[in-house]
PQR file of N, CA, C, O and H, with PARSE charges and radii, in Angstrom:
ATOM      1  N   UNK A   1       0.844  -1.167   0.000 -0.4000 1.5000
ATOM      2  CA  UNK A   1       0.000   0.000   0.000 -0.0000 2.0000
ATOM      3  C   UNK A   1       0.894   1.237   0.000  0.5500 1.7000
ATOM      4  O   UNK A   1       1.179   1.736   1.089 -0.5500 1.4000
ATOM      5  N   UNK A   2       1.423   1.845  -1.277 -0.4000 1.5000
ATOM      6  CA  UNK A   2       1.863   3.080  -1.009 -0.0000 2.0000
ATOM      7  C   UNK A   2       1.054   4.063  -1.706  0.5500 1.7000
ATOM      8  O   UNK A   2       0.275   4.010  -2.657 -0.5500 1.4000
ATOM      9  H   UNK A   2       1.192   1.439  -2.161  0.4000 1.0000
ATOM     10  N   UNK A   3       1.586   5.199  -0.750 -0.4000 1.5000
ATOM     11  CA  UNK A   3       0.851   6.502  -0.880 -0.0000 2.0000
ATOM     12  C   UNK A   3       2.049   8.141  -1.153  0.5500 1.7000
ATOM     13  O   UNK A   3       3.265   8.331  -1.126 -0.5500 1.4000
ATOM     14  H   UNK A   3       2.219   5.242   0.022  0.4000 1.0000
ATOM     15  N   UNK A   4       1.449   8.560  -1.273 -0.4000 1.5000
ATOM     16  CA  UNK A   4       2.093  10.059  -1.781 -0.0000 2.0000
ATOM     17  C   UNK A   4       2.300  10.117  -0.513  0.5500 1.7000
ATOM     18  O   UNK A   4       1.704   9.419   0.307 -0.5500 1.4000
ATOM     19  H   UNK A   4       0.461   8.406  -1.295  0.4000 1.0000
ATOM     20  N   UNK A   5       3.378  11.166  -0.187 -0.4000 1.5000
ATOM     21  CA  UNK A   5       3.386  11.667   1.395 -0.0000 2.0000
ATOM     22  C   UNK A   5       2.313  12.708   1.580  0.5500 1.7000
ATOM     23  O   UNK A   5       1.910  12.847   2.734 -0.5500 1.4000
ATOM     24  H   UNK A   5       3.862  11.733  -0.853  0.4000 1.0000
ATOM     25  N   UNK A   6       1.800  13.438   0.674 -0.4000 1.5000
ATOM     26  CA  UNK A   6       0.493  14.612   0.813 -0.0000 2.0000
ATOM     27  C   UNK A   6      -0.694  13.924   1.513  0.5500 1.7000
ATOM     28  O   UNK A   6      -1.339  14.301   2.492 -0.5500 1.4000
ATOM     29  H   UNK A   6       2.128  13.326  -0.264  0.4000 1.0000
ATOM     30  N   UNK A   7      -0.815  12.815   0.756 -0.4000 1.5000
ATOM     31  CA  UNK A   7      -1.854  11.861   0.883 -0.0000 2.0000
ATOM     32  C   UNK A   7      -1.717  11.294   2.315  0.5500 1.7000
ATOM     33  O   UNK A   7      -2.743  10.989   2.923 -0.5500 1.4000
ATOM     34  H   UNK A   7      -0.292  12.509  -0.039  0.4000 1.0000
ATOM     35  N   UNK A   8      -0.824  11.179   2.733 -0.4000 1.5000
ATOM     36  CA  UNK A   8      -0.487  10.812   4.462 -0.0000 2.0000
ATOM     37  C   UNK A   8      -0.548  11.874   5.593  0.5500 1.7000
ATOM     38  O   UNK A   8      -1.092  11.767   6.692 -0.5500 1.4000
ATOM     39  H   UNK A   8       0.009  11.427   2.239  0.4000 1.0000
ATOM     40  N   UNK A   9       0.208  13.035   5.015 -0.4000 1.5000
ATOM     41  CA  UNK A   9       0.486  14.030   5.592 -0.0000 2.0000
ATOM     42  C   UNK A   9      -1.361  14.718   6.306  0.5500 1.7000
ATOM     43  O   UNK A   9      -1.550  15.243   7.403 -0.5500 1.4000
ATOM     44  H   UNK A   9       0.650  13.122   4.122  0.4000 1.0000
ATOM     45  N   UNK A  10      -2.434  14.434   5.178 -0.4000 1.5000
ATOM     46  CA  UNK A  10      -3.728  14.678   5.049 -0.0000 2.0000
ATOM     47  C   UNK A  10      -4.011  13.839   5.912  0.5500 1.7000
ATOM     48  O   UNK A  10      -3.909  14.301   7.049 -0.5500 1.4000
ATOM     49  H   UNK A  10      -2.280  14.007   4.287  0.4000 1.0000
ATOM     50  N   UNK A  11      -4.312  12.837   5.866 -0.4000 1.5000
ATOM     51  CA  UNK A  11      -4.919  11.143   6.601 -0.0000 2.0000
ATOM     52  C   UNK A  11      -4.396  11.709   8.055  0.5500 1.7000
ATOM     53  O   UNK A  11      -5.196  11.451   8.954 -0.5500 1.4000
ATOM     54  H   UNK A  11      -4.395  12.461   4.943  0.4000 1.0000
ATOM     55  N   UNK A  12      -3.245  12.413   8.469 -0.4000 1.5000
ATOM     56  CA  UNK A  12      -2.988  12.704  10.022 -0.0000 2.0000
ATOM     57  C   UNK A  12      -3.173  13.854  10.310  0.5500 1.7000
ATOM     58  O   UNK A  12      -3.004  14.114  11.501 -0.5500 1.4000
ATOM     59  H   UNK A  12      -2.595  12.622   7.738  0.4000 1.0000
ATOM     60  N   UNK A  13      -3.560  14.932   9.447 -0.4000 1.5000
ATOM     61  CA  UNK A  13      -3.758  16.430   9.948 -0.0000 2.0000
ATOM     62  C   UNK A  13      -5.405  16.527  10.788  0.5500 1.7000
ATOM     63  O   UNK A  13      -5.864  17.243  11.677 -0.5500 1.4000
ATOM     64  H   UNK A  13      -3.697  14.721   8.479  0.4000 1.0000
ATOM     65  N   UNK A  14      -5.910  15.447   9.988 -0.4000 1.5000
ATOM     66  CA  UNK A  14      -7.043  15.492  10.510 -0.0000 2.0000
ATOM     67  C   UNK A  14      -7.638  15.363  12.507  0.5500 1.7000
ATOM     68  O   UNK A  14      -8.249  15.941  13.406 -0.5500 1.4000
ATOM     69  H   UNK A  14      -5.536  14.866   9.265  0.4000 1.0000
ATOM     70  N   UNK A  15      -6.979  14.333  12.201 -0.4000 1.5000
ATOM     71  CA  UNK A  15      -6.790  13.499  13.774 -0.0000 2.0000
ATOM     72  C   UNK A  15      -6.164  14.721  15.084  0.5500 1.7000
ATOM     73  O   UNK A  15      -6.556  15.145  16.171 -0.5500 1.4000
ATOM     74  H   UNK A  15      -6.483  13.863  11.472  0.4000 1.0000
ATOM     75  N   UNK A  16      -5.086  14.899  14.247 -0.4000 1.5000
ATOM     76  CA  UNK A  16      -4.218  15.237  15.003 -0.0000 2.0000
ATOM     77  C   UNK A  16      -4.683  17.271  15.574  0.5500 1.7000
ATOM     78  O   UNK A  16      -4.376  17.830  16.627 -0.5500 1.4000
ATOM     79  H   UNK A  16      -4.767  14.555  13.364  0.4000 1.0000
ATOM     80  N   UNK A  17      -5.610  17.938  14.166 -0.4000 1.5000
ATOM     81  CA  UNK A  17      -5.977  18.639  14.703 -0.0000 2.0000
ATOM     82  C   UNK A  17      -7.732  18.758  15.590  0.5500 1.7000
ATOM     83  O   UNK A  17      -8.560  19.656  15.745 -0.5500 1.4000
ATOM     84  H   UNK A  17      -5.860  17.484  13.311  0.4000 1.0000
ATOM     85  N   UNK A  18      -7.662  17.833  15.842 -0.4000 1.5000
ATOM     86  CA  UNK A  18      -9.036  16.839  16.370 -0.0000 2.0000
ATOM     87  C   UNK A  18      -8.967  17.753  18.206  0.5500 1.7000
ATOM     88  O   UNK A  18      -9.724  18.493  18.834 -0.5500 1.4000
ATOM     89  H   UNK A  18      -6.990  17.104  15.716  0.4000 1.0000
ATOM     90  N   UNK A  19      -7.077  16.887  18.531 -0.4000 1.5000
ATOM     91  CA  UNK A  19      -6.740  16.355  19.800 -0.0000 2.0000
ATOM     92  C   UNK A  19      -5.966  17.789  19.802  0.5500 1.7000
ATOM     93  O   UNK A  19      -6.271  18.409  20.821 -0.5500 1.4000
ATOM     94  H   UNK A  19      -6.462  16.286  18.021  0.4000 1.0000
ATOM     95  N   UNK A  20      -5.296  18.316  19.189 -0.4000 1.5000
ATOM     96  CA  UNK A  20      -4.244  19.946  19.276 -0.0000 2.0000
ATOM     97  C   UNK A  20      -4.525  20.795  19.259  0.5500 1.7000
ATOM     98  O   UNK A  20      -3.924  21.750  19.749 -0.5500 1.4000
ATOM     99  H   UNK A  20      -5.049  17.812  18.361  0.4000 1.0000
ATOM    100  N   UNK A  21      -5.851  20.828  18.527 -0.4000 1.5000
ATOM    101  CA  UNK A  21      -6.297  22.233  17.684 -0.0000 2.0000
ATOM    102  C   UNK A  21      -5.813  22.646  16.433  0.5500 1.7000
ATOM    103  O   UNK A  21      -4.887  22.001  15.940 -0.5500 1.4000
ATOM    104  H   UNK A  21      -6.339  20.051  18.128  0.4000 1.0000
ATOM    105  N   UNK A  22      -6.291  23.632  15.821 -0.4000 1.5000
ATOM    106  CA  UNK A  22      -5.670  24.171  14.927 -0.0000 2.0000
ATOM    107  C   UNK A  22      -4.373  24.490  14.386  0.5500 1.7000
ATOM    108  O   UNK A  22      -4.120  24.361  13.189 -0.5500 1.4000
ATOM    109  H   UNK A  22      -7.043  24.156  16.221  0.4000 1.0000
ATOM    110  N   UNK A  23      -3.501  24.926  15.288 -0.4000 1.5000
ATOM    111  CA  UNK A  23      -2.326  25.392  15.132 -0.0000 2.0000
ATOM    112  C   UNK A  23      -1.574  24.396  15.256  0.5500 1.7000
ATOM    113  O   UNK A  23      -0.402  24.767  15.203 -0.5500 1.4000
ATOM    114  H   UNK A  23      -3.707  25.031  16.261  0.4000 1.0000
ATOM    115  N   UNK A  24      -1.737  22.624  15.483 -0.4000 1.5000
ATOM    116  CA  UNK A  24      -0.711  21.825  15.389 -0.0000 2.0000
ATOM    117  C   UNK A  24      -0.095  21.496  13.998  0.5500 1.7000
ATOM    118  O   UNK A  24      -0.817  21.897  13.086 -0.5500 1.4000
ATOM    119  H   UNK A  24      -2.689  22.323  15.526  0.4000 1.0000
ATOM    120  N   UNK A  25       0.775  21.021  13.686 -0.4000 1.5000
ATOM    121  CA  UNK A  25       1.727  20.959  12.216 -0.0000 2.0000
ATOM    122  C   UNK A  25       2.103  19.410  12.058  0.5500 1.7000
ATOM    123  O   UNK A  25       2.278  18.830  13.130 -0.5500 1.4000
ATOM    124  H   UNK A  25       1.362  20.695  14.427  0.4000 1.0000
ATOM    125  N   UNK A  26       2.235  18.751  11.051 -0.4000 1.5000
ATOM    126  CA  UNK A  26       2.598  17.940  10.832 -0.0000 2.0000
ATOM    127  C   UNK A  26       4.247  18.083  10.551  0.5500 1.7000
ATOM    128  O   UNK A  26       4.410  18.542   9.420 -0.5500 1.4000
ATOM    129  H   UNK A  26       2.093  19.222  10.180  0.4000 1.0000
ATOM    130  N   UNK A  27       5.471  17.839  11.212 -0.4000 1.5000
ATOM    131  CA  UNK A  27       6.942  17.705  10.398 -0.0000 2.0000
ATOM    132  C   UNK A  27       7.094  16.419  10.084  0.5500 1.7000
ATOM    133  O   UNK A  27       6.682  16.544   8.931 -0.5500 1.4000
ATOM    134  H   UNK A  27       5.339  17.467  12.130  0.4000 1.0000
ATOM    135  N   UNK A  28       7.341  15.316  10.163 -0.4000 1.5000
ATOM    136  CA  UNK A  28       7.862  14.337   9.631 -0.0000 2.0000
ATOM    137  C   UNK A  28       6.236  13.453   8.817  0.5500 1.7000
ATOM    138  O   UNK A  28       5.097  13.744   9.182 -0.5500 1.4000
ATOM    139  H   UNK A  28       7.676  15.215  11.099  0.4000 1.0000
ATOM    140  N   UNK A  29       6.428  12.800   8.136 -0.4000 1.5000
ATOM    141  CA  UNK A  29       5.504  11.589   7.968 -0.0000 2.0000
ATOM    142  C   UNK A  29       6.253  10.477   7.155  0.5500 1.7000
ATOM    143  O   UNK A  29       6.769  10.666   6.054 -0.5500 1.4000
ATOM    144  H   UNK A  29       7.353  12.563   7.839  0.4000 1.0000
ATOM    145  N   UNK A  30       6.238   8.686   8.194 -0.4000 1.5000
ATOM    146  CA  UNK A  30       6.617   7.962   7.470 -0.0000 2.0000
ATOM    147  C   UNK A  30       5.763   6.591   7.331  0.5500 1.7000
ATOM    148  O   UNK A  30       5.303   6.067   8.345 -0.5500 1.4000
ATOM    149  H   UNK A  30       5.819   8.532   9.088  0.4000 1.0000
ATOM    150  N   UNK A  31       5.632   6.217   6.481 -0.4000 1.5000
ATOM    151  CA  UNK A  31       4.321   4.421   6.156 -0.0000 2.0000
ATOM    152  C   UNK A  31       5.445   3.633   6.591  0.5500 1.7000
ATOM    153  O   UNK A  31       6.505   3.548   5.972 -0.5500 1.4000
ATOM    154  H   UNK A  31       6.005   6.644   5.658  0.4000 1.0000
ATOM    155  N   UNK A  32       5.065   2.824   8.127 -0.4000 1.5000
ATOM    156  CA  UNK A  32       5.022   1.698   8.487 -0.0000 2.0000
ATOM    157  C   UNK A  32       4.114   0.560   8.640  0.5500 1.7000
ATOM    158  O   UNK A  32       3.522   0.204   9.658 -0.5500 1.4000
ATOM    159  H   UNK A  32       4.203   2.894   8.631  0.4000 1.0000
ATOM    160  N   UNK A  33       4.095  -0.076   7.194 -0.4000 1.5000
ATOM    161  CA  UNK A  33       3.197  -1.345   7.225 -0.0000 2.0000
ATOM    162  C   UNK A  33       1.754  -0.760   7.340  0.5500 1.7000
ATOM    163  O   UNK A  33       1.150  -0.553   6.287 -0.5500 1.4000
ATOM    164  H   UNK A  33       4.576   0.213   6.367  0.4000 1.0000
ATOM    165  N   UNK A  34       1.223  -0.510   8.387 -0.4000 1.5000
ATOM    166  CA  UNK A  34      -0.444   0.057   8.195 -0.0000 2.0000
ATOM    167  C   UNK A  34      -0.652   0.862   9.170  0.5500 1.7000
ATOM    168  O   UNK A  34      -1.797   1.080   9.568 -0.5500 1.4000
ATOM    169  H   UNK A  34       1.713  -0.678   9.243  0.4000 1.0000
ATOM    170  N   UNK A  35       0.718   1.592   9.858 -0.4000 1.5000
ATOM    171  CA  UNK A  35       0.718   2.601  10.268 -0.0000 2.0000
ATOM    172  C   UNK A  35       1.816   3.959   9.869  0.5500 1.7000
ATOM    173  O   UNK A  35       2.957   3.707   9.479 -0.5500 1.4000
ATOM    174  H   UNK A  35       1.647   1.415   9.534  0.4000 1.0000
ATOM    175  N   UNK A  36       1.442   5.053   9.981 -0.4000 1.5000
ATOM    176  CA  UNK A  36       1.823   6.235   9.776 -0.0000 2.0000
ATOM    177  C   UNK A  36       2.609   6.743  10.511  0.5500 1.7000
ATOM    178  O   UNK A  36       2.535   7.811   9.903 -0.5500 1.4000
ATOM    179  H   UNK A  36       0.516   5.258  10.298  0.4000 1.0000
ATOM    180  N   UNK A  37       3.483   7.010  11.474 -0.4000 1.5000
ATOM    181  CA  UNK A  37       4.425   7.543  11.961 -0.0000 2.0000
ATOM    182  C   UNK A  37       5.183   8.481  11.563  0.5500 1.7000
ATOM    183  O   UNK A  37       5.632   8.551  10.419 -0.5500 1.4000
ATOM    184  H   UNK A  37       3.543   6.142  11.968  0.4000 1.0000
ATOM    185  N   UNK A  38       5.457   9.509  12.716 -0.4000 1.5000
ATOM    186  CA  UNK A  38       6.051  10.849  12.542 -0.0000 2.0000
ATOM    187  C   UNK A  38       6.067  11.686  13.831  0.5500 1.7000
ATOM    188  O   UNK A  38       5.451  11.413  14.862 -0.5500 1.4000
ATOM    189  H   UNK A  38       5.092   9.452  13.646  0.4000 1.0000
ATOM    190  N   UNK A  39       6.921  12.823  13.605 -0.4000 1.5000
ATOM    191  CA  UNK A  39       6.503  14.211  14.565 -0.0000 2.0000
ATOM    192  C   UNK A  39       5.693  15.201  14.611  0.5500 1.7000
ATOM    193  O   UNK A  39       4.634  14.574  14.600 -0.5500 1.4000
ATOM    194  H   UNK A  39       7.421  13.046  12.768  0.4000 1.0000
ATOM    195  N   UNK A  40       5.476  16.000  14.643 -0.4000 1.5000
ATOM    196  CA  UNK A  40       4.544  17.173  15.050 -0.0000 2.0000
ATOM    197  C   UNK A  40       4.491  17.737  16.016  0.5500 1.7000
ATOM    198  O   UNK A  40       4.735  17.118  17.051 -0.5500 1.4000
ATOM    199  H   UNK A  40       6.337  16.509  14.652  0.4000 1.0000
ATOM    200  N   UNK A  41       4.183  19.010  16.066 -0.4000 1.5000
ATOM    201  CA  UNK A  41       4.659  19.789  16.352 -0.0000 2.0000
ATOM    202  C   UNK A  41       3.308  21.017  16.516  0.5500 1.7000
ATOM    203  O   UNK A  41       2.862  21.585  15.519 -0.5500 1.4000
ATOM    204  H   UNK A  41       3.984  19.513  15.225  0.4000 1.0000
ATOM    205  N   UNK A  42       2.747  21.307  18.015 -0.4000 1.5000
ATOM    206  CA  UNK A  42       2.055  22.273  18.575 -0.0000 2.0000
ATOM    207  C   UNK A  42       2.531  22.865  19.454  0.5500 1.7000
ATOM    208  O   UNK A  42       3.410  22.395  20.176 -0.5500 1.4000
ATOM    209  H   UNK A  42       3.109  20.845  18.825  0.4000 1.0000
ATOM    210  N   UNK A  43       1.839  24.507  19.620 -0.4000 1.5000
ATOM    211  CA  UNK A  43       2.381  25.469  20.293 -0.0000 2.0000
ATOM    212  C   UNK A  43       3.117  24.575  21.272  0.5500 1.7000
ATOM    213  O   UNK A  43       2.621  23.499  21.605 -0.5500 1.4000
ATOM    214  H   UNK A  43       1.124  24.889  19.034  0.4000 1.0000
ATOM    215  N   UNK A  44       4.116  24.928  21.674 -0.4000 1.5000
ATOM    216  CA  UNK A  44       5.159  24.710  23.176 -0.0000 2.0000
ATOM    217  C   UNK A  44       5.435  23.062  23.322  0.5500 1.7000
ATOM    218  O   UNK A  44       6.390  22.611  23.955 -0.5500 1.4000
ATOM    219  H   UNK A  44       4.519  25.802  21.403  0.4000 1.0000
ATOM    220  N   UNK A  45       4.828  22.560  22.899 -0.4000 1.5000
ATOM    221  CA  UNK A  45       5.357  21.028  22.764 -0.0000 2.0000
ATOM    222  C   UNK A  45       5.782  20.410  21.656  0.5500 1.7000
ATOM    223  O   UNK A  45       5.066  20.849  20.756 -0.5500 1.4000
ATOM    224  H   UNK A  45       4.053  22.926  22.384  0.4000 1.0000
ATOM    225  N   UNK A  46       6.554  19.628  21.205 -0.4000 1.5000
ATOM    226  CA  UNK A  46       7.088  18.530  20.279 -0.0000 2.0000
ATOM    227  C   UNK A  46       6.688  17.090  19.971  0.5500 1.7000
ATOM    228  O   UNK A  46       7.491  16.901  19.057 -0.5500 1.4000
ATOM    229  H   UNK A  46       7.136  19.272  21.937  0.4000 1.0000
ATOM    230  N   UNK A  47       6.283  16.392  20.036 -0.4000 1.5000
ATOM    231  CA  UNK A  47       4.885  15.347  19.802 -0.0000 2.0000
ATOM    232  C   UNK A  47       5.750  14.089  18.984  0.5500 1.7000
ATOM    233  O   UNK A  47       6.526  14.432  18.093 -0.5500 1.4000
ATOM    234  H   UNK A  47       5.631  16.546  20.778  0.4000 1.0000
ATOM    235  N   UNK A  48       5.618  12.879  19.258 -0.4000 1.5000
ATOM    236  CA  UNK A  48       5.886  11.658  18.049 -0.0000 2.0000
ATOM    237  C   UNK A  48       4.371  11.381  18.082  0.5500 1.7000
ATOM    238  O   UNK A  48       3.759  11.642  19.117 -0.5500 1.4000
ATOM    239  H   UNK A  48       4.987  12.600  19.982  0.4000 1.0000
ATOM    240  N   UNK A  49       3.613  10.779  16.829 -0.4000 1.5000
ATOM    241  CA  UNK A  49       2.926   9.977  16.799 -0.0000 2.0000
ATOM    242  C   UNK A  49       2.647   8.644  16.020  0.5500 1.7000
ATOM    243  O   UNK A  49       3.542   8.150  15.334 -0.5500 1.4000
ATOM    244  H   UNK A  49       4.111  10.567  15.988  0.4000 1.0000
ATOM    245  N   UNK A  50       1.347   8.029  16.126 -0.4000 1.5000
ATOM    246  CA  UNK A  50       1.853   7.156  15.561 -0.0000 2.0000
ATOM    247  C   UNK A  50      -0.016   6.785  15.114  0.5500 1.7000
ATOM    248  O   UNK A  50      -0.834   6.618  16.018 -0.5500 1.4000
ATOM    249  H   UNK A  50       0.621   8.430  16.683  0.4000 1.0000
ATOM    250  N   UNK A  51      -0.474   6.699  13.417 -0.4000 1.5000
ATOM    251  CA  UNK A  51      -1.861   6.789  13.332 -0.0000 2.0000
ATOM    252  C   UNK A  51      -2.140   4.931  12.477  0.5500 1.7000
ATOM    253  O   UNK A  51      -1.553   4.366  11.554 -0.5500 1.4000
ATOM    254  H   UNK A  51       0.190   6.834  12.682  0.4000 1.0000
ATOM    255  N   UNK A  52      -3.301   4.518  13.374 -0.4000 1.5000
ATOM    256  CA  UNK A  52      -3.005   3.113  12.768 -0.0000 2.0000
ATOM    257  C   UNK A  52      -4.157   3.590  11.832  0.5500 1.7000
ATOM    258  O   UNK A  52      -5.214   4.105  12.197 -0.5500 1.4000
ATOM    259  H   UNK A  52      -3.778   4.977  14.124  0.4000 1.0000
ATOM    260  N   UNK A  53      -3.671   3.267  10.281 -0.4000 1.5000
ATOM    261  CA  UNK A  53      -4.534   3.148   8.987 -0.0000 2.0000
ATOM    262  C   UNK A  53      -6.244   2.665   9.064  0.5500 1.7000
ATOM    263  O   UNK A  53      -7.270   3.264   8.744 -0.5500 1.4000
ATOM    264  H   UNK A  53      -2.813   2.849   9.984  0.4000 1.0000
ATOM    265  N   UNK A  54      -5.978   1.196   9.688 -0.4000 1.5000
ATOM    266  CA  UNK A  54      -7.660   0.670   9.961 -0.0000 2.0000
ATOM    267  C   UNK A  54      -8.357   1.644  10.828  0.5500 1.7000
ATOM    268  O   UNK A  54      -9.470   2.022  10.465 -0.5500 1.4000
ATOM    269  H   UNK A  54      -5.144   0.709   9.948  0.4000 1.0000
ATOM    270  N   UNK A  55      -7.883   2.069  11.852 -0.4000 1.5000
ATOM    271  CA  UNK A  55      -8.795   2.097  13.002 -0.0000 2.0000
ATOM    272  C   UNK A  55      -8.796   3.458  13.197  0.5500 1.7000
ATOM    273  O   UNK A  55      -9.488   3.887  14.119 -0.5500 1.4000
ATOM    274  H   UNK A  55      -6.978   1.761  12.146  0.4000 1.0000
ATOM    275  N   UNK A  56      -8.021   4.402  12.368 -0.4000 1.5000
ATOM    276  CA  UNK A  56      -8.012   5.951  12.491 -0.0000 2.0000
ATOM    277  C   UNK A  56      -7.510   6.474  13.848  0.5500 1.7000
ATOM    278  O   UNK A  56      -7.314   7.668  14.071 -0.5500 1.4000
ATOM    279  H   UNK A  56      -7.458   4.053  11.618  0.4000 1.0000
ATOM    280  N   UNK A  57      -7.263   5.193  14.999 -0.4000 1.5000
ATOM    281  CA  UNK A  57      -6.775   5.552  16.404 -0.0000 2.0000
ATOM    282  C   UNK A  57      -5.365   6.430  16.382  0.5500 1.7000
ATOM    283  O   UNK A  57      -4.420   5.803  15.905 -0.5500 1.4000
ATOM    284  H   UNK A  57      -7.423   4.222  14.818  0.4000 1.0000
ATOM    285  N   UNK A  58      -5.134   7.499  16.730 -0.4000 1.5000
ATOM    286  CA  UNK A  58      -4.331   8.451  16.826 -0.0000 2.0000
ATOM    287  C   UNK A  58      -3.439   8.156  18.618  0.5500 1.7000
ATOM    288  O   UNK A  58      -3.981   8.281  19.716 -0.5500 1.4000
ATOM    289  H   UNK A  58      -5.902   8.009  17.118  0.4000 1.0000
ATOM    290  N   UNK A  59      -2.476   7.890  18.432 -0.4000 1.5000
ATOM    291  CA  UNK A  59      -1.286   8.103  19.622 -0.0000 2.0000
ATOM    292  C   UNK A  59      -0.238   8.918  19.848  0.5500 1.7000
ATOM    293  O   UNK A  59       0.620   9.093  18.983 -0.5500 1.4000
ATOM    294  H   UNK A  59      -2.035   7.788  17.540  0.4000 1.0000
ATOM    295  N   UNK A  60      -0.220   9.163  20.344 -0.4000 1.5000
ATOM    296  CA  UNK A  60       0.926  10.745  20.581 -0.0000 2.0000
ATOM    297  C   UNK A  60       1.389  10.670  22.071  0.5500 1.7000
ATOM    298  O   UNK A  60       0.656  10.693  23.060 -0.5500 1.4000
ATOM    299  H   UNK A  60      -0.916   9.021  21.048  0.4000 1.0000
ATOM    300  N   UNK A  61       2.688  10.581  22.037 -0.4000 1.5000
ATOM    301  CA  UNK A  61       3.986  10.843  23.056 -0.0000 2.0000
ATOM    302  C   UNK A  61       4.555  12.245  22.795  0.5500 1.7000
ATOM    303  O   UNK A  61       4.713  12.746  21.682 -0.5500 1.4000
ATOM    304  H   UNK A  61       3.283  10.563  21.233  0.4000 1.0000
ATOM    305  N   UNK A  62       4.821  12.772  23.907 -0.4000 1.5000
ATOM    306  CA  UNK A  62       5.426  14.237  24.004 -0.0000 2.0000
ATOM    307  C   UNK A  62       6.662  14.069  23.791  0.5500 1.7000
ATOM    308  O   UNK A  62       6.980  13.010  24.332 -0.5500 1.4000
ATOM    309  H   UNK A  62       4.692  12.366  24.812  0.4000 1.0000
ATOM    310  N   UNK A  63       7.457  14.501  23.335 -0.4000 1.5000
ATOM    311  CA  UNK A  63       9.044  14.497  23.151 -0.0000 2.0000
ATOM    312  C   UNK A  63       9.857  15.708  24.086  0.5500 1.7000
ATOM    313  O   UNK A  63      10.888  15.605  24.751 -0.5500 1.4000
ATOM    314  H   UNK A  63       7.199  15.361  22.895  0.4000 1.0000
ATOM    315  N   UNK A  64       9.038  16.786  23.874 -0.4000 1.5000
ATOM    316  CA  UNK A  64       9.686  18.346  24.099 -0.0000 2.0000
ATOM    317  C   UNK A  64       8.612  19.343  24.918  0.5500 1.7000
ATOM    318  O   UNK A  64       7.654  19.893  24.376 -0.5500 1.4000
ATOM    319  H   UNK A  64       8.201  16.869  23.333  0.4000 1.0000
ATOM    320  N   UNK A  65       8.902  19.438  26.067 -0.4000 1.5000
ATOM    321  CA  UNK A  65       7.611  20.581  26.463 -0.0000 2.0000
ATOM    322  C   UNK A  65       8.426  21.832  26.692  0.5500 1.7000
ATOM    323  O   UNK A  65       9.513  21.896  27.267 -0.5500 1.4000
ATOM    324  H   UNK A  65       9.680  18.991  26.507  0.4000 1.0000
ATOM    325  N   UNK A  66       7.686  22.881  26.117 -0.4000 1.5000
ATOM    326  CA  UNK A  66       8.128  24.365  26.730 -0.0000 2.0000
ATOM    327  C   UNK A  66       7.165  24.860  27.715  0.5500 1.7000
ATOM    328  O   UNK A  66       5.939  24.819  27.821 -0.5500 1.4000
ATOM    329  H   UNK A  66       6.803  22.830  25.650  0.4000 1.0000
ATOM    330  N   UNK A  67       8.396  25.471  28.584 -0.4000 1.5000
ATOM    331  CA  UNK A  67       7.315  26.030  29.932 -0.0000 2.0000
ATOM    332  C   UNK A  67       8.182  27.472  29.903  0.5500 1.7000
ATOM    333  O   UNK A  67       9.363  27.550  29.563 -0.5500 1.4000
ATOM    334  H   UNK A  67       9.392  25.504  28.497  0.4000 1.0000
ATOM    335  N   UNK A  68       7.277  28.674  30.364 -0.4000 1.5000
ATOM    336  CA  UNK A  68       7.611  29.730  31.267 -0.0000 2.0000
ATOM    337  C   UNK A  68       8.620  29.851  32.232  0.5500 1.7000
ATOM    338  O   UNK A  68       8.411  29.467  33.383 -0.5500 1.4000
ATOM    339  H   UNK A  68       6.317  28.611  30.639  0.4000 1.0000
ATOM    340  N   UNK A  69      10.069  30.515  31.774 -0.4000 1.5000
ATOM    341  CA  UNK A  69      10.685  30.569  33.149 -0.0000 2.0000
ATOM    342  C   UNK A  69       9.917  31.079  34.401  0.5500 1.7000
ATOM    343  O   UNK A  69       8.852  31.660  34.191 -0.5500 1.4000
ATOM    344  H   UNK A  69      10.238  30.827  30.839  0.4000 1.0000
ATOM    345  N   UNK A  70      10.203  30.974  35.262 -0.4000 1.5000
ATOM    346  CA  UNK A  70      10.169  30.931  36.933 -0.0000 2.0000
ATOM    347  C   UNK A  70      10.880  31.496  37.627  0.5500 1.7000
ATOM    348  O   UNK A  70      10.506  31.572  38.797 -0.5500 1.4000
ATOM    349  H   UNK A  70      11.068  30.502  35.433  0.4000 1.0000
ATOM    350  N   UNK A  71      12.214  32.150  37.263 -0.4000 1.5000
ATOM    351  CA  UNK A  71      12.844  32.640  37.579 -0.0000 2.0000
ATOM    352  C   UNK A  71      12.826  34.011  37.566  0.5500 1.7000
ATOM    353  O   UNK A  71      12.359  34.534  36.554 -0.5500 1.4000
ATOM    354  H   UNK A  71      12.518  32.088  36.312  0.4000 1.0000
ATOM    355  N   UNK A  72      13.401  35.034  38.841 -0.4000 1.5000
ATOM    356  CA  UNK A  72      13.068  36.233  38.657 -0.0000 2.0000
ATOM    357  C   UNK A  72      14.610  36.777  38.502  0.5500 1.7000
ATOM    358  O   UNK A  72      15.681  36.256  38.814 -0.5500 1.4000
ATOM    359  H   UNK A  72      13.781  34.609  39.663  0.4000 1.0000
ATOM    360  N   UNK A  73      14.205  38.352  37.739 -0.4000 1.5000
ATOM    361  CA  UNK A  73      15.468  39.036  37.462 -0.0000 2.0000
ATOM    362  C   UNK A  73      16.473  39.051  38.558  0.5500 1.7000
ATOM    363  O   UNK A  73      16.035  38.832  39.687 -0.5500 1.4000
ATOM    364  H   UNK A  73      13.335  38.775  37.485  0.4000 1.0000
ATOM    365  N   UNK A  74      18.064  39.328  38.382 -0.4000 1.5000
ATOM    366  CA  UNK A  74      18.500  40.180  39.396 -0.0000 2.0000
ATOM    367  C   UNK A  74      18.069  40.986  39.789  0.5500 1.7000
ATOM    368  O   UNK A  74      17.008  41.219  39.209 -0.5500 1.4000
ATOM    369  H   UNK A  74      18.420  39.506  37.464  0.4000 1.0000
ATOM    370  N   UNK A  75      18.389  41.984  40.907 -0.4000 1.5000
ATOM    371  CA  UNK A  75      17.819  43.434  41.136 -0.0000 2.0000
ATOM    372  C   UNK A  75      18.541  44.406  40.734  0.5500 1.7000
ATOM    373  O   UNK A  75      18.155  45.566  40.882 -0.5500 1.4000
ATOM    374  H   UNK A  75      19.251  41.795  41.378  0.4000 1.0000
TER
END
C-alpha cells in the first residue's frame, strides 16, 4: 500500500488537529506497514505519533515541552 506523502500528511492532519487544535503541524511523515508515523509539532510542545490506517486511532507521546521561566530578574 503506497501513498504520496500529501496523501499521508492529510490522513494525520485530521486526527491530530481533532486532539491539538488548529495550530498543530505535521513535520515528519513515514508508512510503516499500516501505520503512519512521525513528529509534530504544537504550540510549546514537540509530539511523536503514531496513526493506525484501519482504526483511524491516533497516539501521541510528548518528546519536548516548553514552559515559562520561573525565575526572577536580578535586582
Amino acid at each position: 500500500m503506497l501513498k504520496s506523502v500529501d496523501a499521508l500528511r492529510d490522513q494525520v492532519t485530521g486526527p491530530l488537529g481533532k486532539r491539538f487544535g488548529a495550530e498543530a503541524r505535521v513535520l515528519t511523515t513515514e508508512l510503516h506497514g499500516l501505520e503512519v508515523r512521525g513528529l509534530a509539532f504544537s504550540p510549546g510542545r514537540v509530539m511523536r505519533y503514531v496513526l493506525d490506517a484501519e482504526t483511524s486511532r491516533l497516539r501521541t507521546t510528548v518528546l519536548l515541552r516548553l514552559t515559562r521561566s520561573t525565575r526572577q530578574p536580578a535586582a
